[in-house]
C-alpha positions in Angstrom: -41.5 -53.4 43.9 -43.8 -56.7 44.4 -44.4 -55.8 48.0 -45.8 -52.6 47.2 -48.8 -54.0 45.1 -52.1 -54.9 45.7 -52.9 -59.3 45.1 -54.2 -58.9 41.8 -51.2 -56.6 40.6 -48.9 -59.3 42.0 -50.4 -62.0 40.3 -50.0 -59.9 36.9 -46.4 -59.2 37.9 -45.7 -63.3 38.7 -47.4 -63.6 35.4 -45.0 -61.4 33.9 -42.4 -63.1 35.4 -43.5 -66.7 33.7 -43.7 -65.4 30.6 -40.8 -63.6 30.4 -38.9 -66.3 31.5 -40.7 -69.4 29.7 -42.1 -68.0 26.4 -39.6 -64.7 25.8 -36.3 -66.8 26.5 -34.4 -64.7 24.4 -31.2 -66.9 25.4 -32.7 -70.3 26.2 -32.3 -70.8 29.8 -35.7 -71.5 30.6 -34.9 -75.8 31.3 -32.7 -74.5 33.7 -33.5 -74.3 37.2 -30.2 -72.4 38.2 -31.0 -69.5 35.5 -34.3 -68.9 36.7 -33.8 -65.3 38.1 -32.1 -64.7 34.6 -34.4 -62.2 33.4 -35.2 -60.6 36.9 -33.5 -57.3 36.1 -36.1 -57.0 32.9 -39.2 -57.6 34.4 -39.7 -54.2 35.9 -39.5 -52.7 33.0 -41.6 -54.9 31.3 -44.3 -54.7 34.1 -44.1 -51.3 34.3 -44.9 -50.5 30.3 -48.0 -53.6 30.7 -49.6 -52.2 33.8 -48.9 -48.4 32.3 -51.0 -49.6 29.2 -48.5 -49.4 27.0 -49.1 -50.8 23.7 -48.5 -54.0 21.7 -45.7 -52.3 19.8 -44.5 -50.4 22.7 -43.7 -53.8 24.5 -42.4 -55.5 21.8 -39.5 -52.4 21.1 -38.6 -52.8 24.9 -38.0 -56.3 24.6 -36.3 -56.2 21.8 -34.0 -52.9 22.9 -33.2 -55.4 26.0 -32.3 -57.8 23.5 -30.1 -56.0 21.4 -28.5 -53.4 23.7 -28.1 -55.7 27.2 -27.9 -58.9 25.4 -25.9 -57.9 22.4 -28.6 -60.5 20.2 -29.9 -60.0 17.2 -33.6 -59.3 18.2 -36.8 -60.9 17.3 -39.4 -58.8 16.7 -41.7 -61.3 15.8 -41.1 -63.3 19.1 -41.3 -60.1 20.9 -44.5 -58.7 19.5 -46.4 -62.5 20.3 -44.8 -62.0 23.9 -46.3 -58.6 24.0 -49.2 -60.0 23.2 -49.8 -62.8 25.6 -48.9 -60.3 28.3 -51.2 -58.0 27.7 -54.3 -60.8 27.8 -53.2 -62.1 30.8 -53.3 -58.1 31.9 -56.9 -57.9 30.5 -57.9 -61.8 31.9 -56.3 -61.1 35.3 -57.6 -57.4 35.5 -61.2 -58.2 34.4 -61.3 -61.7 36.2 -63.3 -60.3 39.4 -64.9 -57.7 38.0 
């Protein structure tokens, strides 16, 4: 999928990527270096709803459906909505930052 998008696209979906991995965390891998293509298999999803302009809400309920249905965690919707969040301003700081 990253090969097929244009550079500011793939900066937004390495973006994704980071935050997923460093701030969503569900399970706590992110100080480990081997685990760092844990949430790999999620981030097209999650890319997919952000660049679709999803809303906040809309987000959040996928992360926490990944959490609860692949993970078999208890979500956290309040973690998940702040995620949400911080992905879509970097969609709006990377989107509008040449414009």
């Amino acid at each position: 999928m990253k090969d097929q998008l244009n550079p500011k696209e793939k900066k937004l979906y390495r973006r994704t990527d980071e935050i997923l991995h460093y701030l969503w965390d569900p399970i706590g891998v992110s100080d480990v270096p081997q685990a760092r293509d844990e949430y790999y298999s999620y981030l097209p999803g999650a890319y997919s709803r952000l660049i679709g302009n999803s809303k906040e809400h809309e987000i959040a309920d996928y992360l926490t459906k990944v959490e609860q249905d692949s993970m078999g965690m208890t979500p956290n919707k309040e973690k998940a909505l702040q995620v949400a969040r911080m992905l879509i301003e970097a969609k709006e700081w990377i989107v509008d930052e040449a414009s």
